[in-house]
Each structure stands twice: as C-alpha cells, then as structure tokens.
C-alpha positions as CSV (number, residue, x, y, z in Angstrom):
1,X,0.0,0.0,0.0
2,X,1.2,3.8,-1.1
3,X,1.2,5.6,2.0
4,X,1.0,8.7,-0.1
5,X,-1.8,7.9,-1.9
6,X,-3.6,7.3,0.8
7,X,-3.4,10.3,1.8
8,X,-3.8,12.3,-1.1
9,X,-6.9,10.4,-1.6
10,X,-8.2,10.4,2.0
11,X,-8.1,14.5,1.6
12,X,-9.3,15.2,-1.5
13,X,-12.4,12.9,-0.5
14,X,-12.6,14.8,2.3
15,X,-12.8,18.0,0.2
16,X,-15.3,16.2,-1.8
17,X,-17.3,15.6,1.1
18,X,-17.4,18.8,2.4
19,X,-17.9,20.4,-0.9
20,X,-20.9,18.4,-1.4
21,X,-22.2,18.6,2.5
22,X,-22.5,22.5,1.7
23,X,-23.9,22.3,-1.8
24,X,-26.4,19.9,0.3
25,X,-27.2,22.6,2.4
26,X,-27.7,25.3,0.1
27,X,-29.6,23.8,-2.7
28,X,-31.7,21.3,-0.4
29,X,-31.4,22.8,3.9
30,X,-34.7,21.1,4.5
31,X,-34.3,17.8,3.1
32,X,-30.9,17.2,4.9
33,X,-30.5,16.8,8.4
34,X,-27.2,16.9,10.4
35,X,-26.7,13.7,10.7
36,X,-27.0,13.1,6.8
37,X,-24.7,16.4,6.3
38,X,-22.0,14.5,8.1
39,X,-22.3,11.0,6.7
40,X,-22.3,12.9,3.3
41,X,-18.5,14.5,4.4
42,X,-17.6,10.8,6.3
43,X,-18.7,9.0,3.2
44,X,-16.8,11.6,0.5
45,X,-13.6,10.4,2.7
46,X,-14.5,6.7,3.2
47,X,-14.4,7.0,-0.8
48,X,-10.9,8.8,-0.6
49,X,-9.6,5.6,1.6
50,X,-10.5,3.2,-0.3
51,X,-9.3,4.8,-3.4
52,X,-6.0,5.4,-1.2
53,X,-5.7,1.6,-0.5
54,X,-6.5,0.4,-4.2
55,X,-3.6,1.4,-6.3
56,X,-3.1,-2.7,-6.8
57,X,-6.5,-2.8,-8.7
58,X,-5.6,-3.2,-12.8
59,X,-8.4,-0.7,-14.2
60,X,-8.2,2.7,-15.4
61,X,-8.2,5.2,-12.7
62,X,-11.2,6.8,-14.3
63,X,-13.5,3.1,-14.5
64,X,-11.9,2.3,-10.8
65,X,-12.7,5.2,-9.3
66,X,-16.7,5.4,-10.6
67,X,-16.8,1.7,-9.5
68,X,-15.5,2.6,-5.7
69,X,-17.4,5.9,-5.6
70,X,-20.8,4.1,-6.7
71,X,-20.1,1.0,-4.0
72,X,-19.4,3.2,-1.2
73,X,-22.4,5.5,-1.9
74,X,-24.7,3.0,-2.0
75,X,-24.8,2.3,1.5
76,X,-26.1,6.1,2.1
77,X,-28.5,6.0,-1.0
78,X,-29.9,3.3,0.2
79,X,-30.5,4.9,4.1
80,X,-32.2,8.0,2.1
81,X,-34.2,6.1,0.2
82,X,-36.6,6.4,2.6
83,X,-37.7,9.7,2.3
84,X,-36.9,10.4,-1.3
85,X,-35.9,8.8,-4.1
86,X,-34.5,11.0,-6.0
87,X,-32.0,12.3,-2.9
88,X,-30.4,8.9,-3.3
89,X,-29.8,8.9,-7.2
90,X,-28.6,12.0,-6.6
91,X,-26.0,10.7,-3.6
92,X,-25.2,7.6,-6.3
93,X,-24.3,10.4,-9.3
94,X,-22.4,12.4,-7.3
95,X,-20.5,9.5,-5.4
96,X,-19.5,8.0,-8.8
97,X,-18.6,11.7,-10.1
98,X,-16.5,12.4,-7.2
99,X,-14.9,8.6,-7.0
100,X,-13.4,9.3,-10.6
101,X,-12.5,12.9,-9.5
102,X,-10.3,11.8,-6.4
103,X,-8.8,8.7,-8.2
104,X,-8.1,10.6,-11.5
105,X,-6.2,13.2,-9.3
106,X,-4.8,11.3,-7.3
107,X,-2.7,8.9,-10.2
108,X,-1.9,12.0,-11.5
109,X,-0.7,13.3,-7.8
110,X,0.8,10.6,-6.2
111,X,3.5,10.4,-9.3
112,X,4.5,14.2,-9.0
113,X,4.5,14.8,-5.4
C-alpha cells in the first residue's frame, strides 16, 4: 500500500465531502438533516480511503474510481431512500462523479508529489 496515496486520496475525499455537505445545504437545507450532512462528508472520505488503499486494482483510474465511488455510496442511497428517491440517485451520481475525481487526481498526484 502507497502511503501517499492514501493520503492524497483520504483528503481530496474529504474536500469532496465537504464540498458536497455544503452544496447539500444550500440547494436542499430542509431535506438534509445533520446527521445526513455529516455522513455525506464521512462517506466523501471513506471514498478517498479506499481509493487510497487500491492502487493494486488493474483498471483505469477513471472506471476504478466510478466503480469505488458508486459502492461506497450505496450504503447512504440506500438509508435516504426512505424519504426520497430522488435524494439517493442524486447521492449515487455524485459519489460516482467524485470517486473518478479523487482517483483521476490522485494517479496524477501521487506520481508528481
């Protein structure tokens, strides 16, 4: 495992996360409690681990990422699922946009830092 990596990744998902937890807030601040704002940020970075940790995985950082961003979202789609529907497409297409985004970045990164 690339130590480095994994920490490039682990902050830039956290970036993610909070990036997304305030565009959460301003776009929908009554569909989003606090508890959902911060497992949006927690997830954003569980997707930055796991990124960190799969530089062994053979796939184009672009594919790899989408793959890890939509697995790991799907656990908090599936919690907001509940309420509405289209909240949790919405947490699956931005957890696959951001997945690519942190592993494209961070292939590119990880060789230059």
């Amino acid at each position: 495992m690339n130590v480095k990596r994994l920490v490039i990744a682990t902050i830039l998902g956290t970036l993610c996360g909070l990036f997304c937890m305030c565009g959460a807030m301003t776009k929908f601040p009554e569909e989003f409690g606090t508890f959902m704002l911060i497992g949006i940020v927690y997830n954003r970075a569980l997707i930055g681990i796991v990124i960190g940790t799969s530089d062994n995985i053979d796939l184009h950082p672009a594919l790899r990422g989408a793959i890890i961003g939509i697995v790991v979202s799907m656990a908090m789609a599936i919690f907001s699922c509940d309420s509405d529907s289209s909240g949790a497409l919405m947490l699956l297409a931005f957890g696959l946009v951001y997945g690519v985004l942190i592993d494209v970045v961070t292939s590119r990164l990880e060789d230059k830092i």
